[in-house]
C-alpha positions as CSV (number, residue, x, y, z in Angstrom):
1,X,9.9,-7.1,-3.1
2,X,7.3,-8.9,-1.4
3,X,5.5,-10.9,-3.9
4,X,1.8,-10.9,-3.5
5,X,-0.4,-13.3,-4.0
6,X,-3.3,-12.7,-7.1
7,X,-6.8,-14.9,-7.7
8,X,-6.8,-15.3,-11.5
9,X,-9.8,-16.3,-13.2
10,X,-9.2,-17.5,-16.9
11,X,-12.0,-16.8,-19.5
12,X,-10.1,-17.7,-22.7
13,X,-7.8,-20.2,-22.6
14,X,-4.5,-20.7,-24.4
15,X,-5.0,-21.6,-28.0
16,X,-8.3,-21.0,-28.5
17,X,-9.8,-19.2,-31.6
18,X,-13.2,-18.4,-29.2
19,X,-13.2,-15.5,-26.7
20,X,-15.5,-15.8,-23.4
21,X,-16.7,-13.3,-20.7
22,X,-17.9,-13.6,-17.7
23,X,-21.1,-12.1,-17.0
24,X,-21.6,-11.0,-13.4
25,X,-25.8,-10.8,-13.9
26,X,-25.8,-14.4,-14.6
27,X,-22.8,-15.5,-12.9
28,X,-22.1,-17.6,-16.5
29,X,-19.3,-17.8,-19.1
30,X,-20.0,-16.3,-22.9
31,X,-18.9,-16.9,-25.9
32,X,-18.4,-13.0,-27.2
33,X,-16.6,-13.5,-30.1
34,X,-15.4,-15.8,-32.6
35,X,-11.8,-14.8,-33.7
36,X,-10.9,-15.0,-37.7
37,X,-9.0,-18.5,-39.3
38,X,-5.3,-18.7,-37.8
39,X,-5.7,-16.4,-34.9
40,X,-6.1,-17.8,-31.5
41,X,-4.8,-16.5,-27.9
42,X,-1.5,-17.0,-27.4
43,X,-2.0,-17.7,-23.6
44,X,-4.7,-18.1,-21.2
45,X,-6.4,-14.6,-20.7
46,X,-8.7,-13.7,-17.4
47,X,-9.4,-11.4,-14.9
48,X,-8.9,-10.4,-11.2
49,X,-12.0,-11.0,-9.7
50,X,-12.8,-7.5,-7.2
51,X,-11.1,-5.1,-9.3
52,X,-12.7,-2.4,-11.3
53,X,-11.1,-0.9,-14.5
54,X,-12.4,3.6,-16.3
55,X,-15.4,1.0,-18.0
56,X,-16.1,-1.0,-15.2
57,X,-14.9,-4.0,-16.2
58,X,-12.2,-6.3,-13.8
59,X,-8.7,-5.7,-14.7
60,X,-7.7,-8.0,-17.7
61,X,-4.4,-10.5,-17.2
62,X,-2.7,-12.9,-19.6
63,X,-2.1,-15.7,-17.9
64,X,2.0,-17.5,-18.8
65,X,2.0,-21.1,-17.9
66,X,2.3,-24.5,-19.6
67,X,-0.9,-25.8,-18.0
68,X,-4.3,-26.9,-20.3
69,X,-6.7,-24.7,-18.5
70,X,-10.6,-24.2,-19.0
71,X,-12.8,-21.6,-19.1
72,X,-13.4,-20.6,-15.2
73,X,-10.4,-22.0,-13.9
74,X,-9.2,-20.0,-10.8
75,X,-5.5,-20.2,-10.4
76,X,-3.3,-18.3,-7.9
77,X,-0.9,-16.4,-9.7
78,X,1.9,-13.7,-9.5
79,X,2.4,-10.6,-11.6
80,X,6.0,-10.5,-13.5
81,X,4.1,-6.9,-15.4
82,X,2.1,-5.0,-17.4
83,X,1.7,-3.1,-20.5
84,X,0.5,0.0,-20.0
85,X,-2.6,0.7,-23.1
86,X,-5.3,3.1,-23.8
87,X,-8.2,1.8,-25.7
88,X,-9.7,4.0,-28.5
89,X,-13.3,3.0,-28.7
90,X,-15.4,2.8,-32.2
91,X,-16.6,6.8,-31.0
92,X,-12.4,7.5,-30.6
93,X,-13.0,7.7,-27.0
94,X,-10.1,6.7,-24.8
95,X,-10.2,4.4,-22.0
96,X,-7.1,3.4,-19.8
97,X,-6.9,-0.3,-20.2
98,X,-3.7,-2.0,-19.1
99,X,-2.9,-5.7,-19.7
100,X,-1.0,-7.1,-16.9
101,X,1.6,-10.4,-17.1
102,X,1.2,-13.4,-14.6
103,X,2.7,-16.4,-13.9
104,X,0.9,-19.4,-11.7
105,X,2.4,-20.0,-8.8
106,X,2.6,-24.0,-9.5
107,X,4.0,-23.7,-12.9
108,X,7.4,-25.0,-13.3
109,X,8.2,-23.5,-17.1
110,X,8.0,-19.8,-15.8
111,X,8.8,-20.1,-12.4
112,X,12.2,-18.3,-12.7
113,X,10.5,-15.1,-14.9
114,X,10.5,-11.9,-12.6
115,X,9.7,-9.9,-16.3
116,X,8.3,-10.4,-19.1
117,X,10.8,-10.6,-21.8
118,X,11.2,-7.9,-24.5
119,X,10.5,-10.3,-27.5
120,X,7.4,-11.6,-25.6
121,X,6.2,-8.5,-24.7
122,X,6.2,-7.1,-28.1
123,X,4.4,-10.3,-29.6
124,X,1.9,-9.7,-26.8
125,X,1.3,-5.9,-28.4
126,X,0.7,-7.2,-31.7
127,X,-2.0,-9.6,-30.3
128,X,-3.5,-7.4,-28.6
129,X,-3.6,-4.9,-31.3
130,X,-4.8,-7.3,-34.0
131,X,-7.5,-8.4,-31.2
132,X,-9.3,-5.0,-30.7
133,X,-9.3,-4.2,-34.2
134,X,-10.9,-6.9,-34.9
135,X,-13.6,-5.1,-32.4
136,X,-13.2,-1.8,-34.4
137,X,-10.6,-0.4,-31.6
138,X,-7.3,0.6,-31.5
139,X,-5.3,-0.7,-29.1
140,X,-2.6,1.8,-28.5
141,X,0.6,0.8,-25.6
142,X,2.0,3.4,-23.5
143,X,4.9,1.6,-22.1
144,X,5.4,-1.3,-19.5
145,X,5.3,-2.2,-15.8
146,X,7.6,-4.0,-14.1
147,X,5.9,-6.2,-11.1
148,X,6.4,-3.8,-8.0
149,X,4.7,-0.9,-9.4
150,X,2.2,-2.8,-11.5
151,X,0.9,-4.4,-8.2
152,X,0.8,-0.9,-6.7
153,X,-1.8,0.3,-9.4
154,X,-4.2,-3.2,-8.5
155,X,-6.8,-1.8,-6.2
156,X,-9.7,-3.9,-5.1
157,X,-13.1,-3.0,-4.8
């Protein structure tokens, strides 16, 4: 497999209990949401800037490294998967919303990871689940992605 190279931009960094977006009219960073006491991102969480998702929005990625990043931060980055995830909005509609794995191509700590493993990607699930019901959504996994075919669904726009 030929890995290929991904632009990452991270909105919410590791550890924190805040959640920003970037907002393409003002080309500025948001705070969105404040997340409840104890709950905080478990890794750094961005976007791939030219992609498009059903809603519009740029395909989501969590971000694996040991790096203290900040909110904007660019890093060039390889995918190791995804988890495949519909997204029942507050009106029960569903949108396909998948939540694909990277690693940085400088990090040292998760250099050797090809896929994410099976503990991690479970703990990722329950994040995510106990993130969009915090929104009033229901976060819902349909399986995973390894790396080859989770690049083949990234298509820029």
């Amino acid at each position: 497999m030929i890995i290929k190279e991904l632009h990452v931009v991270i909105e919410t960094p590791k550890g924190s209990s805040e959640k920003y977006d970037f907002d393409p009219v003002s080309r500025f960073f948001v705070l969105s949401q404040a997340l409840p006491a104890g709950m905080m991102f478990p890794f750094d969480m961005g976007f791939i800037p030219g992609t498009r998702t059903e809603d519009g929005n740029p395909l989501d990625v969590m971000v694996l490294s040991e790096f203290k990043t900040f909110t904007g931060c660019m890093m060039k980055c390889r995918l190791i998967g995804a988890i495949k995830a519909v997204i029942y909005e507050a009106d029960g509609q569903p949108v396909r919303r998948d939540r694909y794995v990277a690693v940085p191509f400088l990090s040292r700590m998760y250099k050797e990871l090809d896929v994410v493993p099976d503990r991690m990607m479970r703990e990722l699930e329950r994040f995510f689940t106990a993130y969009h019901e915090l929104e009033g959504k229901i976060f819902k996994p349909a399986g995973y992605l390894d790396a080859a075919p989770a690049y083949e669904q990234i298509k820029f726009v």
